[in-house]
C-alpha positions as CSV (number, residue, x, y, z in Angstrom):
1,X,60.8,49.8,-4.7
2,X,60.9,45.9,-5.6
3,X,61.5,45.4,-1.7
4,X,58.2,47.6,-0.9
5,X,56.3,45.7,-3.2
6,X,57.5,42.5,-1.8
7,X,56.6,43.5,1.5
8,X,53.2,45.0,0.7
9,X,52.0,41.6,-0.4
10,X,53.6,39.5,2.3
11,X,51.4,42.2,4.5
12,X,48.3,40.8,2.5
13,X,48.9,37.6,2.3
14,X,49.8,37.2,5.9
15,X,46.3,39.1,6.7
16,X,44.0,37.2,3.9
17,X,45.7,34.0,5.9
18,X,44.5,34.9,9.8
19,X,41.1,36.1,8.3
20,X,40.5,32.8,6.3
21,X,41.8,31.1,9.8
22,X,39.9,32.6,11.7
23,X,36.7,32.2,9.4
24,X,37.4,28.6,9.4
25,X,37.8,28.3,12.7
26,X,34.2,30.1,13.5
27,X,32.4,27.9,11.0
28,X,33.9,24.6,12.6
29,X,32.9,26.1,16.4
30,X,29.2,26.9,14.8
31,X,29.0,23.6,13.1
32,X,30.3,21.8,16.2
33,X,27.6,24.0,18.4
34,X,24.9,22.5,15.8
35,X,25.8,19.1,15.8
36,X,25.7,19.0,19.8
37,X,22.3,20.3,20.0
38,X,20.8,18.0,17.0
39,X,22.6,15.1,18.9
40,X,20.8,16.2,22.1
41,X,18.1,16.5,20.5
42,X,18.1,13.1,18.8
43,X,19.0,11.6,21.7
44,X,16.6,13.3,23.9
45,X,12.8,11.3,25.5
46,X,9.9,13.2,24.4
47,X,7.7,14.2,27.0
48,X,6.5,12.1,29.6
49,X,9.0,9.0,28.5
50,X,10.2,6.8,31.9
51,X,13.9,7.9,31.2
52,X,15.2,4.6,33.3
53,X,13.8,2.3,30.2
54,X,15.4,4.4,27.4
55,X,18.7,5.8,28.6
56,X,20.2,2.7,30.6
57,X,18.4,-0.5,28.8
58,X,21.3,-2.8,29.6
59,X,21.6,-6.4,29.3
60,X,22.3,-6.8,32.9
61,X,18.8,-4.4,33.7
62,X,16.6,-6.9,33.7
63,X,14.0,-5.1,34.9
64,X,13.7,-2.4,31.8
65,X,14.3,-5.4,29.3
66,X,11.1,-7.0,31.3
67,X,9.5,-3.7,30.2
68,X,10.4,-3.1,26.8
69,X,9.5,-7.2,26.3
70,X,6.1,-6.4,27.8
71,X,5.1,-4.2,24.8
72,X,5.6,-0.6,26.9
73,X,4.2,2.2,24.8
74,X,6.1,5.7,24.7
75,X,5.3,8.7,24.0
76,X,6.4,9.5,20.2
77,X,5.9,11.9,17.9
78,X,4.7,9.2,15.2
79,X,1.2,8.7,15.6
80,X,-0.4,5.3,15.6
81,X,-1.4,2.3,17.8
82,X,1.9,1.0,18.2
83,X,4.4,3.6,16.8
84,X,5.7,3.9,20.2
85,X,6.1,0.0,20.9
86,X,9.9,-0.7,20.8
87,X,9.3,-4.7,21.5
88,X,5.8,-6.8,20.9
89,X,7.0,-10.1,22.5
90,X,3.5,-11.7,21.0
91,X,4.5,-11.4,17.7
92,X,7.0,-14.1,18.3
93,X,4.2,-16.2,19.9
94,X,1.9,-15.7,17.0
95,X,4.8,-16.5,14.6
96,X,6.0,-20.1,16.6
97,X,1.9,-20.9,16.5
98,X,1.6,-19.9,13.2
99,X,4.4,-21.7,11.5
100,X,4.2,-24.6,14.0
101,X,1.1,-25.9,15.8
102,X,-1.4,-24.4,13.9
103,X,-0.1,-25.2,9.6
104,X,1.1,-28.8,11.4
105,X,-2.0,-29.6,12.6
106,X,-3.8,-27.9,10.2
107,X,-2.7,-30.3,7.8
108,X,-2.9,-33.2,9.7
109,X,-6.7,-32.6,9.5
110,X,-6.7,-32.0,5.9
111,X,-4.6,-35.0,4.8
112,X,-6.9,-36.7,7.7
113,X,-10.1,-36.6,6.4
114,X,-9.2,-37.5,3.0
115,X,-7.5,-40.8,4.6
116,X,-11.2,-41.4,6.2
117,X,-13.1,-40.9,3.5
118,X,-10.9,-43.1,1.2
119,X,-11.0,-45.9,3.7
120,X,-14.8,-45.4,4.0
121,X,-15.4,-45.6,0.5
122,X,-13.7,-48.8,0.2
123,X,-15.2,-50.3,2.9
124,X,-18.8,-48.7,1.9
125,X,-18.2,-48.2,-1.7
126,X,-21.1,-45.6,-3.1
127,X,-24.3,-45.5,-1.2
128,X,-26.6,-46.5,-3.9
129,X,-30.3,-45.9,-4.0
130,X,-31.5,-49.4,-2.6
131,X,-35.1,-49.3,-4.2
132,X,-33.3,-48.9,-7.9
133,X,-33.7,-45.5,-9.4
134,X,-37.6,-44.2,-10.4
135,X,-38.8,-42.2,-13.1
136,X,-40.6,-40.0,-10.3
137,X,-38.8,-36.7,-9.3
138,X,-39.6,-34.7,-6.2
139,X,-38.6,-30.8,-6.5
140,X,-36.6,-30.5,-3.4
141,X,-34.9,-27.3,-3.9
142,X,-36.5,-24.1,-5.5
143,X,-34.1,-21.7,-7.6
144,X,-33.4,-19.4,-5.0
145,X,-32.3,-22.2,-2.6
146,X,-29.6,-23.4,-5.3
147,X,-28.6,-20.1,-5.4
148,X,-27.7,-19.3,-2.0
149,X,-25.5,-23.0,-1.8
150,X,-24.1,-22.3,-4.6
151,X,-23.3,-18.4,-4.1
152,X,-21.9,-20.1,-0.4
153,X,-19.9,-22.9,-1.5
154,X,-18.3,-21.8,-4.9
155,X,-17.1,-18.1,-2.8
156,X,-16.0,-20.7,0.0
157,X,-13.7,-23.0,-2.5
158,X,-12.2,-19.8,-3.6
159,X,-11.7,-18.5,-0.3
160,X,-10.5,-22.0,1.0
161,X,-8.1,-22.2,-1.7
162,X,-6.7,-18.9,-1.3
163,X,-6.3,-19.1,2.1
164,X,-4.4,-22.4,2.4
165,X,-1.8,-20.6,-0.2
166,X,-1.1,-17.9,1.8
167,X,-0.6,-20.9,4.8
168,X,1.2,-23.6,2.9
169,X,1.7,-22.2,-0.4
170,X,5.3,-20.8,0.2
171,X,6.2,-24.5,1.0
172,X,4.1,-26.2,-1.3
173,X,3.8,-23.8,-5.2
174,X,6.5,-21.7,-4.8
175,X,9.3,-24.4,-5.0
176,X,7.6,-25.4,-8.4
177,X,6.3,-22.3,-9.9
178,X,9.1,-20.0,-9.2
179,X,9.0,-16.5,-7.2
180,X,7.8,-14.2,-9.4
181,X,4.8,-16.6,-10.8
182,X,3.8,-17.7,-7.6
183,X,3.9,-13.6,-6.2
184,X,1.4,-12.9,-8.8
185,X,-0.9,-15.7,-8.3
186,X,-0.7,-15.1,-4.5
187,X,-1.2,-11.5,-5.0
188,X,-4.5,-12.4,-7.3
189,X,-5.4,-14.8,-4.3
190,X,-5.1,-12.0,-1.6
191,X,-7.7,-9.5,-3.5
192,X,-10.1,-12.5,-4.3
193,X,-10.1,-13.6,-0.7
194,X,-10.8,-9.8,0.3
195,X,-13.8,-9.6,-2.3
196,X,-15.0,-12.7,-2.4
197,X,-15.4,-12.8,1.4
198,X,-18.4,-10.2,0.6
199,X,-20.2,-12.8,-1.4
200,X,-19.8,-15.4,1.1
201,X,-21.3,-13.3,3.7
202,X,-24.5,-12.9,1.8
203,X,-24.6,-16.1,0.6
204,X,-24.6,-17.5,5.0
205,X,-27.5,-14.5,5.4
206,X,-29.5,-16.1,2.8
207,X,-29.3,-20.2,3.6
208,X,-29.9,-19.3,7.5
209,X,-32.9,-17.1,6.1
210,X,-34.0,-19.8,4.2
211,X,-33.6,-23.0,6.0
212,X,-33.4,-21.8,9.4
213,X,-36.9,-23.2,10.1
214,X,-36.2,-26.3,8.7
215,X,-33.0,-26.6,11.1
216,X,-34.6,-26.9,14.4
217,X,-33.1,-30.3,16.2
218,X,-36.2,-32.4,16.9
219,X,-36.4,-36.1,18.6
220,X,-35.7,-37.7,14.7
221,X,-32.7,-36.5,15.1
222,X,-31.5,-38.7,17.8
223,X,-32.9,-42.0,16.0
224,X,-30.9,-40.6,13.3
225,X,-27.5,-40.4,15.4
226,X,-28.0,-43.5,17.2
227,X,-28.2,-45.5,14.1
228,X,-25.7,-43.5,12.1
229,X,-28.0,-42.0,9.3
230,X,-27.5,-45.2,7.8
231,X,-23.8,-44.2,6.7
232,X,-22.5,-47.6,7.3
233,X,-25.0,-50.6,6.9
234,X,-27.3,-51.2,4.2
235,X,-30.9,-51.6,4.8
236,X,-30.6,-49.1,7.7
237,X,-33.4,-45.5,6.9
238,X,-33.8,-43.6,9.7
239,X,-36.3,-41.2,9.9
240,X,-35.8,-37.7,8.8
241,X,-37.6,-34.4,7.7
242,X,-36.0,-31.9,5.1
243,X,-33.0,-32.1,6.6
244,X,-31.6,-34.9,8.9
245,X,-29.6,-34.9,12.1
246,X,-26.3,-34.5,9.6
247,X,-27.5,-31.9,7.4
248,X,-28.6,-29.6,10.2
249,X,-25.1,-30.2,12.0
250,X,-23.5,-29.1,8.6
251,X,-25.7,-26.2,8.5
252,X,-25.1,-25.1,11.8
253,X,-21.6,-25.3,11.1
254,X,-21.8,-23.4,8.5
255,X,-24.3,-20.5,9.8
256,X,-22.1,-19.9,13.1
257,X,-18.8,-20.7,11.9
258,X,-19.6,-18.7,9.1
259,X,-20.8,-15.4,11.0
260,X,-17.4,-15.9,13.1
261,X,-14.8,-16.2,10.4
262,X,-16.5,-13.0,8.4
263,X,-16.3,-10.9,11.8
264,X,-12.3,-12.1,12.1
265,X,-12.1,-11.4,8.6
266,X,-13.2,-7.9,8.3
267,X,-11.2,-7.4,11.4
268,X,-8.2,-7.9,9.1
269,X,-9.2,-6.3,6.0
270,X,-10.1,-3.2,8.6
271,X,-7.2,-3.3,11.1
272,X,-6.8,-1.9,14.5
273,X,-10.4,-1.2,14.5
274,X,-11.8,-4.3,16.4
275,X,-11.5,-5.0,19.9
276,X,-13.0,-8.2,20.4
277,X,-11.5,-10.5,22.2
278,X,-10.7,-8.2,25.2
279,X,-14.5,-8.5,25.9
280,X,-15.0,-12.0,25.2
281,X,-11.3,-13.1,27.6
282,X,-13.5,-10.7,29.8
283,X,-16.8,-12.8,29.3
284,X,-14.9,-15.6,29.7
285,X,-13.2,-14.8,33.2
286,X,-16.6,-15.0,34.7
287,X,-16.3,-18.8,34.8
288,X,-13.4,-19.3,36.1
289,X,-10.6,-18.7,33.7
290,X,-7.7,-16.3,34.2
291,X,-7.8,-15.1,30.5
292,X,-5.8,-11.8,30.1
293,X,-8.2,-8.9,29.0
294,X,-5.8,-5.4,28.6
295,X,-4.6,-6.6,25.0
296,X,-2.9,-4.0,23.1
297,X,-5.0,-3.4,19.2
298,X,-1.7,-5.7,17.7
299,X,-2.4,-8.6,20.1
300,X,-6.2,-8.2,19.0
301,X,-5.3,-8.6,15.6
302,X,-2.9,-11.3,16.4
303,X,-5.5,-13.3,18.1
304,X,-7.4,-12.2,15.4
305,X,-5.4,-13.8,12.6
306,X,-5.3,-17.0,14.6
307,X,-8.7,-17.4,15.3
308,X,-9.3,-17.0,11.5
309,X,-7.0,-19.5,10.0
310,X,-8.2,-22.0,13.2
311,X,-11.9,-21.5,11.6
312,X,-10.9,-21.5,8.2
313,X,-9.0,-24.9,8.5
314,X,-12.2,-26.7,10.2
315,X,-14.6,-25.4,7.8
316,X,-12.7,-27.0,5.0
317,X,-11.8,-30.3,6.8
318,X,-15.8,-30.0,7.5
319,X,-17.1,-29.1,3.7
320,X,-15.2,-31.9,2.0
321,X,-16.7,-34.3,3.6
322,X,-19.9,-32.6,3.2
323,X,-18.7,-32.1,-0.6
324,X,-17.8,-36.5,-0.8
325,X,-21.3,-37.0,0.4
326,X,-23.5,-35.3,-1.9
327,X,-21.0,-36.6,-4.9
328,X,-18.8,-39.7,-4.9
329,X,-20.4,-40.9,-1.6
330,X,-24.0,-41.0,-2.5
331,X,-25.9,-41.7,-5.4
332,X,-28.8,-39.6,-6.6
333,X,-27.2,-36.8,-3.9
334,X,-26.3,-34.2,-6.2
335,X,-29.4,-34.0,-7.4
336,X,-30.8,-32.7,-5.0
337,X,-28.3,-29.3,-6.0
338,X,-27.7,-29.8,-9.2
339,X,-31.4,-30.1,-10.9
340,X,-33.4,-29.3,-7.5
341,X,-35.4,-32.6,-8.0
342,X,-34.3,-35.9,-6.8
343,X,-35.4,-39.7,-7.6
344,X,-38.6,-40.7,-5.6
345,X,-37.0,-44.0,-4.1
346,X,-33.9,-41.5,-2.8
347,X,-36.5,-39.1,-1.3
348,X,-38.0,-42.0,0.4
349,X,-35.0,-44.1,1.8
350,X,-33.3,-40.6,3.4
351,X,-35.9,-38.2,4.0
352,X,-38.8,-40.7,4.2
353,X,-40.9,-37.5,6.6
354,X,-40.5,-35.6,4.2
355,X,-41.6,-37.0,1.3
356,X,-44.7,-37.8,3.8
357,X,-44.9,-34.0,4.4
358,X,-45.0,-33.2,0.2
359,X,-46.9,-35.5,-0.7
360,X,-49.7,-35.5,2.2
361,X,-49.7,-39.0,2.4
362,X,-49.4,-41.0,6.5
363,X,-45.6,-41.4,7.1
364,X,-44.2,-44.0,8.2
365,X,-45.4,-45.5,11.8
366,X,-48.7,-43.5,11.1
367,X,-46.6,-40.4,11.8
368,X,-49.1,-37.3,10.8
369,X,-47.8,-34.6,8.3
370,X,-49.5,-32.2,9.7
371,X,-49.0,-32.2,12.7
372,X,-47.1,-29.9,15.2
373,X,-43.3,-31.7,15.2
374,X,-43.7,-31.6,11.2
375,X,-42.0,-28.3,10.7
């Protein structure tokens, strides 16, 4: 009886053994079956993919490296622009002009202009008003005028400011405010810029609506050039309107550089939705140049981002000397912002026309107020 018993369970055993075997066994063929067929199907192009460029991209093929370099787009099963990009080559470009030519010169120009404008004030000191101040004031600019400069320029410090921290500020604050301080301010910056940029806009819609009349060249403005405005030698007035020869270059500046940075700059805040400079290379081309035109949406807004910082640094190398003239540089200047009436004498010695026009009085060489160039 023990030995039945002994040999009844080695029976079971022996059987519960084979079966587990030969369950385990199944399970690791199944598994192995499913492993094959998600690693084929990891592995394997979607539709329509040039299998020579994905299956054999070796070092020594220079031909599908060429490809991949060149930005080729697959077909993926992630949707987007550039989801099927494996290499943008241009964003290397973009990054070397970025961080090199374009922040190097960039602030070449800034550190320039200050250098010029502190030599210049020591060699000119303040332009004072020659004539001595008066007690007469001349309204020069109406409320809504000072409120489209200043809507413009205080939105265009801001923006300025913001801008050269996202450039230079990772060299210049971080160091001495520390990463988490200067994230914060740079992240208050960003959403500024963005929203500010709005104000800006309206503020260019409003000065060209105002003053564009005013901003017509004429043949004053030439005198004017030739003899410098009478920037560097005393005694020197030539003859100007509202706005002289430098004024108007400011505001056409600031009018068409304007209206160009604000397109760049909802091109960013709106990406992949601009194609702009495909038609313009295109434009171009017609004269001669060999501009390429078939730019992907990422080399758009590559170009894009360029062309932006490229305005953005010669609108503010631009604007402080515009900002040294109408304070340190000249007296009786600010004025003219500030209260929207200026001194007589400084009417007279820099917009002598001008005050002819308001006033109704002959100008100088018997020039006629009313007459057709008095616009």
């Amino acid at each position: 009886m023990p030995t039945w018993s002994r040999l009844r369970r080695w029976i079971g055993s022996t059987v519960l053994r084979l079966a587990l075997s030969c369950a385990a066994a199944v399970a690791i063929t199944v598994s192995l079956a499913l492993v094959d067929v998600a690693t084929a199907q990891d592995v394997r192009p979607p539709k329509g993919t040039d299998l020579s460029v994905v299956i054999t991209p070796q070092p020594s093929d220079s031909d599908s490296w060429r490809q991949l370099r060149r930005g080729q787009n697959f077909d993926v099963a992630i949707r987007g622009p550039n989801a099927g990009v494996a290499i943008q080559s241009e964003g290397e470009a973009w990054r070397s002009i970025r961080n090199g030519p374009l922040s190097i010169y960039g602030a070449w120009g800034l550190a320039g202009i200050i250098v010029i404008l502190a030599v210049f004030f020591v060699l000119r000191r303040r332009i004072r008003i020659e004539a001595g101040p008066s007690e007469n004031k001349i309204e020069r600019f109406n409320g809504l005028e000072r409120f489209a400069h200043w809507l413009t320029a205080v939105t265009f410090i801001i923006l300025a400011l913001t801008g050269l921290n996202m450039l230079y500020g990772r060299y210049v604050l971080k160091p001495l405010l520390g990463p988490d301080l200067f994230s914060t301010i740079t992240l208050a910056g960003k959403y500024a810029h963005n929203f500010l940029a709005f104000g800006f806009m309206l503020g260019v819609i409003l000065i060209f609506g105002l003053w564009v009349r005013q901003n017509i060249p004429n043949k004053h403005d030439i005198i004017w050039l030739a003899k410098g405005g009478g920037m560097f030698m005393k005694g020197v007035h030539p003859p100007a309107k509202k706005f002289n020869a430098g004024q108007k270059i400011i505001f056409w500046i600031v009018v068409l550089g304007g209206i160009s940075i604000s397109i760049s700059g909802i091109a960013l805040m709106f990406p992949f939705q601009f194609k702009a400079f495909s038609g313009t290379f295109e434009f171009l081309n017609i004269f001669g140049t060999d501009l390429p035109t078939d730019l992907t949406v990422l080399q758009e807004m590559q170009l894009m981002h360029l062309w932006h910082a490229v305005l953005g640094l010669v609108f503010i190398v631009v604007i402080i000397g515009h900002i040294y003239i109408g304070t340190l540089g000249m007296e009786g200047a600010f004025d003219a912002m500030g209260s929207g009436t200026v001194d007589a004498n400084w009417a007279r010695e820099h917009h002598n026309l001008w005050v002819a026009e308001v006033s109704g009085e002959p100008g100088p060489s018997g020039h006629d107020p009313g007459s057709a160039d008095s616009s």
